[in-house]
N, CA, C and O atoms as CSV, one atom per row, in Angstrom:
chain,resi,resn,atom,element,x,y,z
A,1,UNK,N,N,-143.971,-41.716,160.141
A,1,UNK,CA,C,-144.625,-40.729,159.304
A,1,UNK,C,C,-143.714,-40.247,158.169
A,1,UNK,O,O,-144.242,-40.023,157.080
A,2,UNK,N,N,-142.362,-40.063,158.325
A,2,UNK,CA,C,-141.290,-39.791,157.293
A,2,UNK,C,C,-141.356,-40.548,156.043
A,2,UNK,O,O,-141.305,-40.210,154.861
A,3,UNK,N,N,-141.509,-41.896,156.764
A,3,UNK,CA,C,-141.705,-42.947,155.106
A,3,UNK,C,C,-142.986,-42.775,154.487
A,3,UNK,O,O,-143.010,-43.145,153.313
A,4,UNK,N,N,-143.978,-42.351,154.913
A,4,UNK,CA,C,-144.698,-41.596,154.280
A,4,UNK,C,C,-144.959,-40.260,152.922
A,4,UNK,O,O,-145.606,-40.058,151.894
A,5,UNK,N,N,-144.009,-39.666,153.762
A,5,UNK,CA,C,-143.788,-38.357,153.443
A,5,UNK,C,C,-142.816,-38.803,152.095
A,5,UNK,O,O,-142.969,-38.366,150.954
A,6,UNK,N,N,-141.817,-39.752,152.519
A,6,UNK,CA,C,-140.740,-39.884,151.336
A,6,UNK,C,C,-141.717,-40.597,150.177
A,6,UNK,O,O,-141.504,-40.126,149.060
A,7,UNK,N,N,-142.568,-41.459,150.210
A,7,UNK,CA,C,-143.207,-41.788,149.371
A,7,UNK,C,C,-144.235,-41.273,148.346
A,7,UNK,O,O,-144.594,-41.688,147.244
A,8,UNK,N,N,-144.609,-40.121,149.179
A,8,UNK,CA,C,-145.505,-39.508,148.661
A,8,UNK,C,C,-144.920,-38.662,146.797
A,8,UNK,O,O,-143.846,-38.516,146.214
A,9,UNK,N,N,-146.135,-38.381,146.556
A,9,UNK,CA,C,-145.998,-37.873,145.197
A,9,UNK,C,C,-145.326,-36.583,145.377
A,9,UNK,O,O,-145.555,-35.898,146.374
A,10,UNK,N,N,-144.297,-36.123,144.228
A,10,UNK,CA,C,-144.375,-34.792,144.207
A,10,UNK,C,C,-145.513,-34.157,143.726
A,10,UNK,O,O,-146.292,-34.770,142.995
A,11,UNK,N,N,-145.806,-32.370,144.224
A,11,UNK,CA,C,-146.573,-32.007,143.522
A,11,UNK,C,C,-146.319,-31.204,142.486
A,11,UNK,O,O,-145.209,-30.928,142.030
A,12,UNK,N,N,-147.209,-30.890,142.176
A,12,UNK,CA,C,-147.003,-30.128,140.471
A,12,UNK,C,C,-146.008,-28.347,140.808
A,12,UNK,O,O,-145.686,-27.688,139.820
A,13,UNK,N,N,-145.744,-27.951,141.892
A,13,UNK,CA,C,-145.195,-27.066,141.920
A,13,UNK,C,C,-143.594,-27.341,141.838
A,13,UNK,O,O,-142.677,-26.826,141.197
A,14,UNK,N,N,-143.697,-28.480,142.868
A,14,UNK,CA,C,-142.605,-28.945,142.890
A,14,UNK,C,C,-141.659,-29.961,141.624
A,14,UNK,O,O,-140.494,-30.075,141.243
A,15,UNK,N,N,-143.091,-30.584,141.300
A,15,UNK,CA,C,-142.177,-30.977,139.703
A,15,UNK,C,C,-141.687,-30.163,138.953
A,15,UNK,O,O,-140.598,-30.319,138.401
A,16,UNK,N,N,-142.556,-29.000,138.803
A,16,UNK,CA,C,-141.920,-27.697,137.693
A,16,UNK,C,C,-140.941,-27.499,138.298
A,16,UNK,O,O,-140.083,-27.712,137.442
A,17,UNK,N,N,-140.326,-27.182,139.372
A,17,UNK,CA,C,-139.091,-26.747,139.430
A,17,UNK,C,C,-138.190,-27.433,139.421
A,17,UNK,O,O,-137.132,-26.910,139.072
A,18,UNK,N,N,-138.171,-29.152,139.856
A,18,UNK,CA,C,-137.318,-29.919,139.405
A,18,UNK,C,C,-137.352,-30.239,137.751
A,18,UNK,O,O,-136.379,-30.798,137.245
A,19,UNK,N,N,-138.278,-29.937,137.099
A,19,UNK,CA,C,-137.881,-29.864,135.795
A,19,UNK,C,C,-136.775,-28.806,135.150
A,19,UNK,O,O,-135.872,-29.058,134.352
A,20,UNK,N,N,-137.146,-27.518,135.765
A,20,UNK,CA,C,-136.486,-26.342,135.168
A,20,UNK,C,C,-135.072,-26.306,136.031
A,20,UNK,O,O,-134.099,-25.638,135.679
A,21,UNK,N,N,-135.118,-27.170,137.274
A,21,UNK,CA,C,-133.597,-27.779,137.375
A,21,UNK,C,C,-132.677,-28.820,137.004
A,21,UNK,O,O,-131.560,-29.150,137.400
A,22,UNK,N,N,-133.643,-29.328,135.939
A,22,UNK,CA,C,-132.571,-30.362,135.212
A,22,UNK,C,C,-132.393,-29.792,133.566
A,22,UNK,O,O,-132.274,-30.496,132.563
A,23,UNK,N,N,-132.414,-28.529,133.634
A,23,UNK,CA,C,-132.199,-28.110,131.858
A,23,UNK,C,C,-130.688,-28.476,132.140
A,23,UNK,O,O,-130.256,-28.438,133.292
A,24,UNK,N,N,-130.077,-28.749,131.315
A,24,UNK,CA,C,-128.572,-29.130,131.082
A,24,UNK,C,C,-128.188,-28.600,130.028
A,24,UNK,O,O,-129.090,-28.194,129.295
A,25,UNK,N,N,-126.795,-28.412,129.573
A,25,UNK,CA,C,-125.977,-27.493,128.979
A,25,UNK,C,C,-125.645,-28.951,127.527
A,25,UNK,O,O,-125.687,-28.637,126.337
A,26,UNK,N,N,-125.295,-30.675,128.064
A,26,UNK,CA,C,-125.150,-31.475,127.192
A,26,UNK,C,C,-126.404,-31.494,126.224
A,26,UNK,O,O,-127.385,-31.248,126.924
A,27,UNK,N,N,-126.731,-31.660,125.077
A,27,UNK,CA,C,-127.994,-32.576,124.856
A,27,UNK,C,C,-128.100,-33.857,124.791
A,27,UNK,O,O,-129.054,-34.426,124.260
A,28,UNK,N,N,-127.138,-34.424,125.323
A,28,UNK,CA,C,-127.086,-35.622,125.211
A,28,UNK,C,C,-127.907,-36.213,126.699
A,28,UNK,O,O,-128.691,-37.159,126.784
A,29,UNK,N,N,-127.415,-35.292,127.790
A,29,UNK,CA,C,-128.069,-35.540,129.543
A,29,UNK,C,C,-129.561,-35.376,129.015
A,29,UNK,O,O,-130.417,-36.258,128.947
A,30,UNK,N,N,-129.680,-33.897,128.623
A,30,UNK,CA,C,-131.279,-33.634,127.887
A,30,UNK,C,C,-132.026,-34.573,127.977
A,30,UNK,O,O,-132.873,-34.871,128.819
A,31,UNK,N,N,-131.528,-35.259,126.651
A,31,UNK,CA,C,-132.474,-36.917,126.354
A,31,UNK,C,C,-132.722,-38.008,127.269
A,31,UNK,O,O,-133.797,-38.575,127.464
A,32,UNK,N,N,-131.494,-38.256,127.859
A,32,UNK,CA,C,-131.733,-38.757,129.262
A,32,UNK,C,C,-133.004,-38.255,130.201
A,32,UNK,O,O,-133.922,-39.030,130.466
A,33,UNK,N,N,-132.978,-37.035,130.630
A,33,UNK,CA,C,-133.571,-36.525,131.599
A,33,UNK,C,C,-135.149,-36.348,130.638
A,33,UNK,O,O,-136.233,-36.707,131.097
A,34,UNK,N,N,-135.002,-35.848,129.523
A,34,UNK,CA,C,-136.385,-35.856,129.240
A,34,UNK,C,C,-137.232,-36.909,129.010
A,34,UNK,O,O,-138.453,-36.855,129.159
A,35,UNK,N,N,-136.628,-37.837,128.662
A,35,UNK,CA,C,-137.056,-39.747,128.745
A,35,UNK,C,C,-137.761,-39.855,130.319
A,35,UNK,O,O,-138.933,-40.143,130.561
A,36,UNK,N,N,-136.777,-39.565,131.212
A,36,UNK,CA,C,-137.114,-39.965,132.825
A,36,UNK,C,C,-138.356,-39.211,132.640
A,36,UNK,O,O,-139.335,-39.955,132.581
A,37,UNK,N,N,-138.590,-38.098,132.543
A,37,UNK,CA,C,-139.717,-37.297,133.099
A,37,UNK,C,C,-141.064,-37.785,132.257
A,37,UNK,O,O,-142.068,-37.990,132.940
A,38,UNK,N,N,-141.150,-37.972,130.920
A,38,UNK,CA,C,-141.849,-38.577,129.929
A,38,UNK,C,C,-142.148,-40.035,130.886
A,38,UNK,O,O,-143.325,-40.392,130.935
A,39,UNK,N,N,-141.588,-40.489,131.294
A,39,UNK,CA,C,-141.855,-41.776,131.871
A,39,UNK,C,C,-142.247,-41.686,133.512
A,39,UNK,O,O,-143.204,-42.432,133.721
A,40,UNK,N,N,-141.929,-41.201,134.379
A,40,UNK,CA,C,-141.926,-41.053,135.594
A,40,UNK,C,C,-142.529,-39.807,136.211
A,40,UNK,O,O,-142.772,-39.646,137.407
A,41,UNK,N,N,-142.715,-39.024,135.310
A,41,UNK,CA,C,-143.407,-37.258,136.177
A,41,UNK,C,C,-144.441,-37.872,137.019
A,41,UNK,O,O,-144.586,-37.532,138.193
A,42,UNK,N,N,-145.115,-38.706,136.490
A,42,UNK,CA,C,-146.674,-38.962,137.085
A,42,UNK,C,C,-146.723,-39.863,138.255
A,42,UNK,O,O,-147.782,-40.350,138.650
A,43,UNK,N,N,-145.662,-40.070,138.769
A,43,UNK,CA,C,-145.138,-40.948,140.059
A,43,UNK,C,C,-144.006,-40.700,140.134
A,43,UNK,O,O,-143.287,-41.683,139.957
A,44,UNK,N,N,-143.478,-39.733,140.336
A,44,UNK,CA,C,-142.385,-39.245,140.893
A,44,UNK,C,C,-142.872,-38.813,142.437
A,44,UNK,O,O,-143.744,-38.006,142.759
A,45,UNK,N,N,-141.741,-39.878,143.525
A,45,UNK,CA,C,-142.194,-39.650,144.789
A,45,UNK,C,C,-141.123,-38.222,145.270
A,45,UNK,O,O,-140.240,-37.776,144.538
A,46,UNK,N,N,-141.353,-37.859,146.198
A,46,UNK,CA,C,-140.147,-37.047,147.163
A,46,UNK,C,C,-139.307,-37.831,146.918
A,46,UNK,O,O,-138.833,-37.416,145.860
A,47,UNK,N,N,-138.647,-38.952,147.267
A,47,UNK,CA,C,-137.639,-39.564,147.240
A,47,UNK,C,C,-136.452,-39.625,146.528
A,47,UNK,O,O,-135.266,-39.443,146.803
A,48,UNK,N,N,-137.358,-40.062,145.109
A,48,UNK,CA,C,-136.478,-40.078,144.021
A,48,UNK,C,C,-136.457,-38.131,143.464
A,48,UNK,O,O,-135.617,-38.018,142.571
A,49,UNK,N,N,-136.754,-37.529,143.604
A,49,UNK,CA,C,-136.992,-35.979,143.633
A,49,UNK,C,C,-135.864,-35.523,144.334
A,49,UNK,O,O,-135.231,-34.659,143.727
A,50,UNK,N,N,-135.426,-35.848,145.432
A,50,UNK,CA,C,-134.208,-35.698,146.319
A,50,UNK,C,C,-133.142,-36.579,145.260
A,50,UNK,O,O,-132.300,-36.012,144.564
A,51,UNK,N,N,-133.281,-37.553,145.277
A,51,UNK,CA,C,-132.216,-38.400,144.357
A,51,UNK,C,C,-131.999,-37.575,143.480
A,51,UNK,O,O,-130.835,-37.188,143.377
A,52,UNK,N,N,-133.087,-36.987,142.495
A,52,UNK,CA,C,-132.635,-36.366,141.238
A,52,UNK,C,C,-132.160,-35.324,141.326
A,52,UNK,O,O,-131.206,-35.194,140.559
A,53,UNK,N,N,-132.477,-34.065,142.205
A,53,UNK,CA,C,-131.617,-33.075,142.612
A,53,UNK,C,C,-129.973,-33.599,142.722
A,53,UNK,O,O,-129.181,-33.475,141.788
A,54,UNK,N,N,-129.645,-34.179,143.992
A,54,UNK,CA,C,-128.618,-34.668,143.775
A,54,UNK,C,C,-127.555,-35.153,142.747
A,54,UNK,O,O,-126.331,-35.050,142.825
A,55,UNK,N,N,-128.265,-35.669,141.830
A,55,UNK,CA,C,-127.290,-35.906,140.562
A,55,UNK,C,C,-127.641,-34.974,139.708
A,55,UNK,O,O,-127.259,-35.152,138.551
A,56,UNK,N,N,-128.654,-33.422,140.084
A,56,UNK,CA,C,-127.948,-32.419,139.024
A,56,UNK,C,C,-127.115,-31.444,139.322
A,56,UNK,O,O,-126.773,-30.481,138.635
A,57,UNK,N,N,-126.676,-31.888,140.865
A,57,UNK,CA,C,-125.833,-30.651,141.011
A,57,UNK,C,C,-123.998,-31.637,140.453
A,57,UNK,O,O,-122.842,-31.365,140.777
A,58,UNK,N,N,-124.360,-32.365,139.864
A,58,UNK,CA,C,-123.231,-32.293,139.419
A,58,UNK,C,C,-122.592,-32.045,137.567
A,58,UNK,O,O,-123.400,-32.285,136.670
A,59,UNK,N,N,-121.462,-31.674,137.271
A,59,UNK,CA,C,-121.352,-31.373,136.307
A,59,UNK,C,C,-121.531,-32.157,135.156
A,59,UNK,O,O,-121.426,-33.383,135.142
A,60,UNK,N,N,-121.921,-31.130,133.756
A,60,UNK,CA,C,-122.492,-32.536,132.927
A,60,UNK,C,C,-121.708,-33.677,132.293
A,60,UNK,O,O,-122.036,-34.767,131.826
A,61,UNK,N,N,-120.807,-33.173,132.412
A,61,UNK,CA,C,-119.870,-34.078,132.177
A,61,UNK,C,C,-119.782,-35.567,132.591
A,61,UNK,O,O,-119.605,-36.607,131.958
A,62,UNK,N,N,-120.022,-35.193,134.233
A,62,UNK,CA,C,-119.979,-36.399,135.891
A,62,UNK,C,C,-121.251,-37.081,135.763
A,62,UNK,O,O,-121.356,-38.261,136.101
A,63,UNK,N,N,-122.427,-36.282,135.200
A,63,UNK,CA,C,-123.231,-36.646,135.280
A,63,UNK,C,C,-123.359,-37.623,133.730
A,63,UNK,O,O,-124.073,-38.623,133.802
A,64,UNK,N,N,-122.816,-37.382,132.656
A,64,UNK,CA,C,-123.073,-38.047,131.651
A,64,UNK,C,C,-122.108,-39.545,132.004
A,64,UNK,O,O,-122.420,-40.484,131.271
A,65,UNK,N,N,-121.450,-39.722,132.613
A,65,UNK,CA,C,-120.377,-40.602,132.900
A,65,UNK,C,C,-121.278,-41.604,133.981
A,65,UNK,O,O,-121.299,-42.835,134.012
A,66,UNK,N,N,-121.747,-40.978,134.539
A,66,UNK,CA,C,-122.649,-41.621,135.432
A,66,UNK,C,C,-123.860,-42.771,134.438
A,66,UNK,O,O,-124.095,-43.979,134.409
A,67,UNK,N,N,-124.305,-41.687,133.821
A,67,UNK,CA,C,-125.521,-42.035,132.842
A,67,UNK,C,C,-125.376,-43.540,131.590
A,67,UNK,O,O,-126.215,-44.341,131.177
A,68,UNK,N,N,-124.008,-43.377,131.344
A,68,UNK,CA,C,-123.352,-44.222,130.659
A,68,UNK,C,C,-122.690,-44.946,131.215
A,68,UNK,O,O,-121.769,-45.510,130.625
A,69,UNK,N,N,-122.933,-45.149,132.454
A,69,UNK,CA,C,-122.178,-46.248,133.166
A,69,UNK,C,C,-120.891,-46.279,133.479
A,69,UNK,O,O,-120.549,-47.044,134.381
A,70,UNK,N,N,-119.801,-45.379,132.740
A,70,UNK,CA,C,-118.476,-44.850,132.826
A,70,UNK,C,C,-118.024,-44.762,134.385
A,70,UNK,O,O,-116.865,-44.805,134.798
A,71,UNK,N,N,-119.062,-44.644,135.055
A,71,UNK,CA,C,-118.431,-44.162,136.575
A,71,UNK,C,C,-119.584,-44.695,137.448
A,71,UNK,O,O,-120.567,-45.287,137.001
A,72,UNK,N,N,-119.317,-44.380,138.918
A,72,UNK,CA,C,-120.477,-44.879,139.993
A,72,UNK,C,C,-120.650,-43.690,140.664
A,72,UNK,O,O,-119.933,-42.733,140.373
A,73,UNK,N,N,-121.755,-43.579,141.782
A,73,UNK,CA,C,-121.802,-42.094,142.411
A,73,UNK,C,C,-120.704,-42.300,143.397
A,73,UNK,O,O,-120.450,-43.357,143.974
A,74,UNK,N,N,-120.080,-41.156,143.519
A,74,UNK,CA,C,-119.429,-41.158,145.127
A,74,UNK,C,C,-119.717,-39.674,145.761
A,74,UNK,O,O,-120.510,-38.806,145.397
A,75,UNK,N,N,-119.088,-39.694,146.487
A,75,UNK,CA,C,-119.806,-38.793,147.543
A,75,UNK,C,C,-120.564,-38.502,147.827
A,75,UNK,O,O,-121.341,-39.393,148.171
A,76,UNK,N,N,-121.055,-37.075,147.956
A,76,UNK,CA,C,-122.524,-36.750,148.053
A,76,UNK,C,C,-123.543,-37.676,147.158
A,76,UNK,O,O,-123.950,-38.791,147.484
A,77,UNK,N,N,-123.668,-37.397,146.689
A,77,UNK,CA,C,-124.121,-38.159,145.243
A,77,UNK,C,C,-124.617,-39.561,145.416
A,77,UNK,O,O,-125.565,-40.137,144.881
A,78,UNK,N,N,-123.272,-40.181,146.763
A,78,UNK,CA,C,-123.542,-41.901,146.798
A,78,UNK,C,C,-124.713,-41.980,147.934
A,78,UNK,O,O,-124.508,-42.326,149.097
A,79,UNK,N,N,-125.760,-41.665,147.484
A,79,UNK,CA,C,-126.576,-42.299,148.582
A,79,UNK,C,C,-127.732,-42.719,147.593
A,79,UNK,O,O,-127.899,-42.300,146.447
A,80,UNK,N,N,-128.607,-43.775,148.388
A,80,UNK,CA,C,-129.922,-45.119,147.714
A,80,UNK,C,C,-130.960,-44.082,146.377
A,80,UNK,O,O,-131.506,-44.603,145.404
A,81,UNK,N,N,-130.993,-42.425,146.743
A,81,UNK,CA,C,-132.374,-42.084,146.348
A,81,UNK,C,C,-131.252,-42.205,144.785
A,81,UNK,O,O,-131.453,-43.015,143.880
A,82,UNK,N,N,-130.000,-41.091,144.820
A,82,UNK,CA,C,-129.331,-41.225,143.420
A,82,UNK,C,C,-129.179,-42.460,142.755
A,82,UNK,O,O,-129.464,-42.562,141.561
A,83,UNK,N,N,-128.647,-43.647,143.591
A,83,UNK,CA,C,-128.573,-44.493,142.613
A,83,UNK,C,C,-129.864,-45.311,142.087
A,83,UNK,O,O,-129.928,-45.974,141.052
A,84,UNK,N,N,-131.181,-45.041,143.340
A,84,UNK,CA,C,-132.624,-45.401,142.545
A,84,UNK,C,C,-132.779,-44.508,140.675
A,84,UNK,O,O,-132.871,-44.891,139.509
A,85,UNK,N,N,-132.733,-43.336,141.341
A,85,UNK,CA,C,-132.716,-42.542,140.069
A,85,UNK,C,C,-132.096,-42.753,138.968
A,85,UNK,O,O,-132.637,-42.793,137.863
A,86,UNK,N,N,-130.728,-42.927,139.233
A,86,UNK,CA,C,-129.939,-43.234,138.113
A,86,UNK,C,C,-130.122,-44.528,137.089
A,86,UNK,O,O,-129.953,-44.615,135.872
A,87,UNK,N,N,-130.534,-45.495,138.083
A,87,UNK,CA,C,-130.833,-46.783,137.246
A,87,UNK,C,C,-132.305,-46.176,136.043
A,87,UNK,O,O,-132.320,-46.401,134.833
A,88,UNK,N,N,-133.435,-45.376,136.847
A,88,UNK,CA,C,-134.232,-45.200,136.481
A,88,UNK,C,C,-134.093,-44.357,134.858
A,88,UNK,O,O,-134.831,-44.387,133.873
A,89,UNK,N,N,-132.970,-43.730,135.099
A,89,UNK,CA,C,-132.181,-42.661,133.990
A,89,UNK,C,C,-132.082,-43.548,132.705
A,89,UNK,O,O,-132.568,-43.324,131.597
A,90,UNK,N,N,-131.150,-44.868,133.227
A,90,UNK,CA,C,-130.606,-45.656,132.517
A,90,UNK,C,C,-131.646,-46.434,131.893
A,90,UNK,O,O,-131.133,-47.183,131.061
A,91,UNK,N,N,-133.150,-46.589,131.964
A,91,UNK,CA,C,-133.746,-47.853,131.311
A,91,UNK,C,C,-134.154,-47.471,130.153
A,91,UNK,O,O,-134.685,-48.276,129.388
């Protein structure tokens, strides 16, 4: 039932707030992140929703390094939903 659950859509309450948790301080992440959502809001599962949390709790800096390929996730950060996301960041 979990893989279910992970698949499923976010809903619209829950997208708004993962939106208003990815405002960023770069504008450069900005464009990034507002591309993803322009492209993906409308099938954004739980999954990748968890992924994307994850790579905003880090700084924008880590996170722009990420974005640009400069670096890979580690730690917290290194698990399947972030690096689904991240590729998704990147197209």
């Amino acid at each position: 039932m979990q893989h279910v659950e992970e698949d499923a859509l976010v809903d619209e309450r829950s997208l708004s707030k993962l939106r208003w948790r990815c405002r960023r301080g770069l504008l450069e992440n900005d464009l990034f992140i507002e591309r993803f959502f322009a492209r993906h809001a409308d099938t954004l599962t739980v999954r990748q929703a968890r992924g994307m949390t994850q790579l905003m709790d880090l700084s924008d800096h880590d996170l722009m390094d990420l974005l640009m390929g400069r670096k890979q996730p580690e730690g917290e950060t290194d698990t399947p939903e972030a690096h689904d996301v991240l590729k998704m960041l990147r197209v």
